[in-house]
C-alpha positions as CSV (number, residue, x, y, z in Angstrom):
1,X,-15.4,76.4,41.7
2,X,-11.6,75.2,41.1
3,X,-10.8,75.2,37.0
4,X,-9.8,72.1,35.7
5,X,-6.0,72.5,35.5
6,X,-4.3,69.2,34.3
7,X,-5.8,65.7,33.1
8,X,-3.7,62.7,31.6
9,X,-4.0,58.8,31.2
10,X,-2.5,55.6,32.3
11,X,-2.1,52.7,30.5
12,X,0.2,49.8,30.8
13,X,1.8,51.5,33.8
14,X,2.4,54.9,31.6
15,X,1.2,58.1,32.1
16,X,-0.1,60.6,28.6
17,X,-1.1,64.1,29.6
18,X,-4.1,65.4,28.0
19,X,-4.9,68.0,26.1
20,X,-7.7,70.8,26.8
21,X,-9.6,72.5,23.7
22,X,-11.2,75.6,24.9
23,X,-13.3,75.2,21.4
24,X,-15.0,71.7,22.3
25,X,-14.6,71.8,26.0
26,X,-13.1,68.7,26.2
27,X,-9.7,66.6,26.8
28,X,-8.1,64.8,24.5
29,X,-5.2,62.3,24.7
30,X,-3.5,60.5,22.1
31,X,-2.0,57.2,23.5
32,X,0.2,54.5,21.5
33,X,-1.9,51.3,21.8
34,X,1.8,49.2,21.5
35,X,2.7,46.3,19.5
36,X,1.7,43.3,22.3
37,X,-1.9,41.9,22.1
38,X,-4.1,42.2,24.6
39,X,-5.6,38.7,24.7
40,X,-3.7,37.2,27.4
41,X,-5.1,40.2,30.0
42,X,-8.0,40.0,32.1
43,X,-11.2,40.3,29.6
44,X,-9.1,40.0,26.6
45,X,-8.0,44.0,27.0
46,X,-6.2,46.6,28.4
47,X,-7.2,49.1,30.6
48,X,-7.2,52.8,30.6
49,X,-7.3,55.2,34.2
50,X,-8.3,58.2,33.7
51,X,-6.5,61.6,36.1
52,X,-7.9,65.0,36.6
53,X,-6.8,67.8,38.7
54,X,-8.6,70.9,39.7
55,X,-6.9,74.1,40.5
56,X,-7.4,73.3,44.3
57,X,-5.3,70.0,43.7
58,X,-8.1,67.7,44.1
59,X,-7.8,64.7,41.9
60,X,-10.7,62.2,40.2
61,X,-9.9,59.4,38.7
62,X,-12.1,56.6,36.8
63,X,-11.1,53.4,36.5
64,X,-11.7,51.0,33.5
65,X,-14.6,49.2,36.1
66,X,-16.9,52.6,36.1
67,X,-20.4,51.5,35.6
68,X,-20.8,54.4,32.8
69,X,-17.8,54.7,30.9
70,X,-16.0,51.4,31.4
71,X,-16.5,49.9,28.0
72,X,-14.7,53.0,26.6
73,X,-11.9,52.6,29.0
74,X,-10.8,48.9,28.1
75,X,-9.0,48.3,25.1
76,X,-8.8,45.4,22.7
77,X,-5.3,45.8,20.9
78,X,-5.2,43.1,18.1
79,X,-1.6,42.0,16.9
80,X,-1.1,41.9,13.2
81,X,1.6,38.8,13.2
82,X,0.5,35.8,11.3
83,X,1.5,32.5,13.2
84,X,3.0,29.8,11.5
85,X,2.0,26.4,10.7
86,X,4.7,24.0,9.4
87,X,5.0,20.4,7.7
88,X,7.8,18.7,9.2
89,X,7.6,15.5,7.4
90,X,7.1,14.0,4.9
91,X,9.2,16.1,2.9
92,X,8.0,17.6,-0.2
93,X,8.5,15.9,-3.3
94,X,9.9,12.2,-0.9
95,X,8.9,9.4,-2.3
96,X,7.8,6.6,0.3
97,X,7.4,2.8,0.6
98,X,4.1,2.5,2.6
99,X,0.6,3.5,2.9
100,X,1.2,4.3,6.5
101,X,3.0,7.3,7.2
102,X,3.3,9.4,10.3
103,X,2.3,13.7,9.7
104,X,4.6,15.4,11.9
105,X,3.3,19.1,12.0
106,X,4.1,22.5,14.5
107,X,2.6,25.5,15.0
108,X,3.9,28.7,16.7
109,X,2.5,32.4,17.3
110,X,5.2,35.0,17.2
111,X,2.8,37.9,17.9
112,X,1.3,37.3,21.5
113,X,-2.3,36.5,21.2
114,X,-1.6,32.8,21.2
115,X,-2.6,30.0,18.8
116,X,-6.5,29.4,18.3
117,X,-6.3,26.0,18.4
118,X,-10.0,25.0,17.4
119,X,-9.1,27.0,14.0
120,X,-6.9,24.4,13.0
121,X,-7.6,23.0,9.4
122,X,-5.3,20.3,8.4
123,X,-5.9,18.1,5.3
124,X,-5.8,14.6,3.8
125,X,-5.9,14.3,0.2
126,X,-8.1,17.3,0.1
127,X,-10.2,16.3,2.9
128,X,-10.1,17.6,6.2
129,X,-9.1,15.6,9.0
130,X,-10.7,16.4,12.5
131,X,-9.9,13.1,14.3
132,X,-6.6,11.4,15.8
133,X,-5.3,15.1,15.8
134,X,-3.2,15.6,19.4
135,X,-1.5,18.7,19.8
136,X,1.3,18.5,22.9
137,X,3.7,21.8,24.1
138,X,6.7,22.3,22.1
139,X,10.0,24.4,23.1
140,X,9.3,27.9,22.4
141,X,5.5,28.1,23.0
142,X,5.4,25.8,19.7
143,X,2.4,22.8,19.3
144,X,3.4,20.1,18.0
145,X,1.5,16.8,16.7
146,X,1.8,13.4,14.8
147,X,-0.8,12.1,12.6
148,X,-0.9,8.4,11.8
149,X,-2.2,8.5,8.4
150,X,-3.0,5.0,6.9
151,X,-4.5,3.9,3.7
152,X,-3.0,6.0,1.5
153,X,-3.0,5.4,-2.5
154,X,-0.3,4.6,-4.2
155,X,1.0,7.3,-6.6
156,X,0.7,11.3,-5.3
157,X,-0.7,12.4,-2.1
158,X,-0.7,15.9,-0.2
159,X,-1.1,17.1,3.0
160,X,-2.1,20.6,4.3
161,X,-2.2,22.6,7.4
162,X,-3.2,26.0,8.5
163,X,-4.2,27.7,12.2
164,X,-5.2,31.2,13.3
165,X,-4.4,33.3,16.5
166,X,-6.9,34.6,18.7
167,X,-6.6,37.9,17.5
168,X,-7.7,36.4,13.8
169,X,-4.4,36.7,12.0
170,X,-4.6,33.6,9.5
171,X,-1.2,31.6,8.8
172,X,-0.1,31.0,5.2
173,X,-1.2,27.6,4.2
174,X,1.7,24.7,4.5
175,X,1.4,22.4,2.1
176,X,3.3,19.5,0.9
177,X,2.9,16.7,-2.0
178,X,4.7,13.6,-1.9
179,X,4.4,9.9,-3.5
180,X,3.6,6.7,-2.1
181,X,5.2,3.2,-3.9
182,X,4.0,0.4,-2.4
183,X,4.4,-1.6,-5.3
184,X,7.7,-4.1,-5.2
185,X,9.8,-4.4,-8.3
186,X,9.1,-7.4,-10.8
187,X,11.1,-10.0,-11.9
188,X,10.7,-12.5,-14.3
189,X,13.7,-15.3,-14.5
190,X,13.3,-16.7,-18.1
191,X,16.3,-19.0,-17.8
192,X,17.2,-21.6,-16.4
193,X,13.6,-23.3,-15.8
194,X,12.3,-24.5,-12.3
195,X,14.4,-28.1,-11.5
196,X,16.7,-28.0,-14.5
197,X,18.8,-31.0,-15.1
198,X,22.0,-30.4,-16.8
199,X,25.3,-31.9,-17.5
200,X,26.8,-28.6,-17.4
201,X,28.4,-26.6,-14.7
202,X,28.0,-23.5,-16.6
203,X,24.1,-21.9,-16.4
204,X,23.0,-18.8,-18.0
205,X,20.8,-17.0,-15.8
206,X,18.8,-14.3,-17.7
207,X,15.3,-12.4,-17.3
208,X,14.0,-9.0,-16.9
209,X,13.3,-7.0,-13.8
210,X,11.3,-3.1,-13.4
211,X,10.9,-0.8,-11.0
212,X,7.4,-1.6,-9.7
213,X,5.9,1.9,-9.7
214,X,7.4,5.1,-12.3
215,X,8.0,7.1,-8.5
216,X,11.6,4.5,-8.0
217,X,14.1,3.5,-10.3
218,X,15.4,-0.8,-10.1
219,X,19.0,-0.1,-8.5
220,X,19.9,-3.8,-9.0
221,X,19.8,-7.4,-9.4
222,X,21.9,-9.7,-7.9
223,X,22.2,-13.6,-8.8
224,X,23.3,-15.2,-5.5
225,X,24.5,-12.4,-3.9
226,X,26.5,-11.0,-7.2
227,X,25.5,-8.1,-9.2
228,X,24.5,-8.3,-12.9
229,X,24.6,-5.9,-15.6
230,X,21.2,-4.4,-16.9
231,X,20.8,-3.6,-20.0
232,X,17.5,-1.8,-21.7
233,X,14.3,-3.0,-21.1
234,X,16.1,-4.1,-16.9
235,X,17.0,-7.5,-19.3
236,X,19.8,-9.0,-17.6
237,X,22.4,-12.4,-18.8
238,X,24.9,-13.8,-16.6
239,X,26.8,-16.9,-16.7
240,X,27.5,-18.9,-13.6
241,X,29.3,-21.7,-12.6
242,X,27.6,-24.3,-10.5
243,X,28.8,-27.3,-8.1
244,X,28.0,-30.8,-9.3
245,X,24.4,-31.8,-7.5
246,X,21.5,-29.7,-6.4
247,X,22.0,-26.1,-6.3
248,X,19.8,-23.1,-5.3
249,X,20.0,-19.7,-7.7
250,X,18.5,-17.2,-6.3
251,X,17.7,-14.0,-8.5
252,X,17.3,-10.7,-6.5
253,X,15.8,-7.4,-8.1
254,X,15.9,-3.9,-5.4
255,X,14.5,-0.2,-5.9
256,X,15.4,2.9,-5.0
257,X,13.5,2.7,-1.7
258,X,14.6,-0.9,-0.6
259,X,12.1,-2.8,-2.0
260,X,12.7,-6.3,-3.2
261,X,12.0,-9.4,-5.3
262,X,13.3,-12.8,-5.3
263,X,12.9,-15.7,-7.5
264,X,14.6,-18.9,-6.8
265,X,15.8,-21.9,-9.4
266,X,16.4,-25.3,-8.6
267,X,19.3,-27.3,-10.9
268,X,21.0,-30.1,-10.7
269,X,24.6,-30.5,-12.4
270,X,24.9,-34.2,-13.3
271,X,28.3,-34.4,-15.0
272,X,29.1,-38.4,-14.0
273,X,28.5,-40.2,-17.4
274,X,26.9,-43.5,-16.3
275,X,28.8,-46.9,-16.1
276,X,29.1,-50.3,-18.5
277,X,29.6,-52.9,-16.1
278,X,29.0,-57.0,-16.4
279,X,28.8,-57.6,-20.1
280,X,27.5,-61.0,-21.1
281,X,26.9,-62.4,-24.4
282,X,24.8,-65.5,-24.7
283,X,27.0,-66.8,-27.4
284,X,29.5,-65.4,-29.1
285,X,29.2,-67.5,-32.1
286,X,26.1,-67.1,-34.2
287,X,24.5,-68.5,-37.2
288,X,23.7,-65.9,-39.8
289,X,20.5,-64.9,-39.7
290,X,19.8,-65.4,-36.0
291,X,20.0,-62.9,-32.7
292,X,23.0,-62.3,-30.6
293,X,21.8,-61.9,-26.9
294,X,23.1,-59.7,-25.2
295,X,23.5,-58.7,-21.1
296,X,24.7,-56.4,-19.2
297,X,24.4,-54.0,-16.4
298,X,24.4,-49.9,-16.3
299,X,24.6,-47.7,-13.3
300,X,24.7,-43.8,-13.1
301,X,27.4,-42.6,-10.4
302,X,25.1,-39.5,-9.8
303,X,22.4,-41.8,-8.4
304,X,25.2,-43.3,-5.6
């Protein structure tokens, strides 16, 4: 009988000799299990051959299929890379004009096994979301996915989002708060009233306006298309000049996100003082005592 002269292993198309240990009887090899996960090979591992020569030169080998000693031979090599799970928008700390917003999300895997896409936990408010969630290929091996959120309250709201690979690395958790202001600004126009009549051409035009929510800030109020100055408390005074007949005011108040309010006045300017016309006394000599009689006729140019 040949002695057993030389014995290595192959794996991943490389060859480690073994060594022999006269005190156990056995071969041992030490092989580096590499960096690369194994999930994307056949059964989820990689597998090991195993070379022995006798002193005649005959060779065994035993593949990672033998009946016996197969499950030793195939290897599971985890990765230990967390993958990634990002918040594209809405940004954190945005403020935003509506209860329907779109979550645009991505996920990628940097380490190999790939992205375990039934681990995905995404959040609502707290509560997770399992529904109207459709991931598509990004660039990169990257999933990407919008969420048309709807309903949301007014005032803070957070989203959250978190995957794991198939070799049961867990991504950090991306999170982000942001505000929703649905609320338009207000405006109340204390002067002039609703179909003022006036013989002036000069109107004050006063009133207070807000932000409708503490998330925006009032940027402005215009009186027909002109800005006015706020003062404390959004209390605004401007004097305009108007044209003689009906006119249209039209008050203006916009936040920081767009938002607007608009409150109209009607006033008419009537500067025409009316006219004397066809004066007729019934006589113009009088006992004392008695009534003078008097006709005449008065018209008001406005009214022509």
């Amino acid at each position: 009988m040949s002695e057993i002269v030389r014995a290595y292993a192959k794996y991943k198309g490389q060859q480690y000799n073994a060594s022999y240990s006269s005190g156990t009887q056995k071969w041992s090899v030490d092989i580096p299990s590499g960096a690369e996960s194994s999930y994307s090979q056949s059964n989820h591992t990689y597998p090991i051959e195993l070379h022995a020569f006798d002193a005649a030169g005959n060779e065994t080998i035993m593949y990672a299929t033998d009946d016996t000693y197969g499950d030793q031979l195939n290897i599971r090599v985890l990765e230990k890379t967390k993958p990634t799970a990002t918040i594209i928008s809405p940004t954190q700390g945005s403020v935003l004009g509506s209860a329907t917003q779109d979550i645009k999300m991505e996920l990628s895997d940097a380490g190999g096994s790939g992205l375990n896409m039934a681990s995905v936990v995404f959040k609502v408010n707290n509560v997770q979301v399992s529904t109207g969630l459709t991931w598509s290929d990004g660039t990169g091996g990257k999933k990407t996915c919008t969420y048309h959120a709807t309903n949301l309250s007014d005032g803070s709201n957070s989203v959250s989002l978190q995957v794991t690979d198939n070799d049961g690395n867990v991504s950090d958790v991306a999170q982000v708060t942001f505000v929703i202001s649905t609320q338009a600004p207000t405006l109340n126009v204390t002067s002039p009233t609703e179909n003022l009549l006036t013989n002036s051409k000069n109107v004050t035009v006063s009133g207070t306006a807000a932000a409708g929510s503490e998330a925006v800030t009032l940027t402005e109020v215009t009186i027909n298309g002109e800005p006015a100055s706020i003062g404390e408390g959004g209390a605004f005074s401007e004097e305009i000049v108007l044209e003689e007949g009906e006119n249209t005011i039209t008050v203006i108040a916009k936040d920081s996100l767009g938002k607007t309010t608009t409150v109209t006045r009607h006033v008419t300017v009537d500067t025409k003082a009316p006219i004397i016309s066809d004066v007729e006394a019934e006589a113009t000599t009088v006992n004392a005592n008695s009534t003078i009689h008097l006709t005449f006729k008065v018209v008001d140019p406005a009214d022509e």
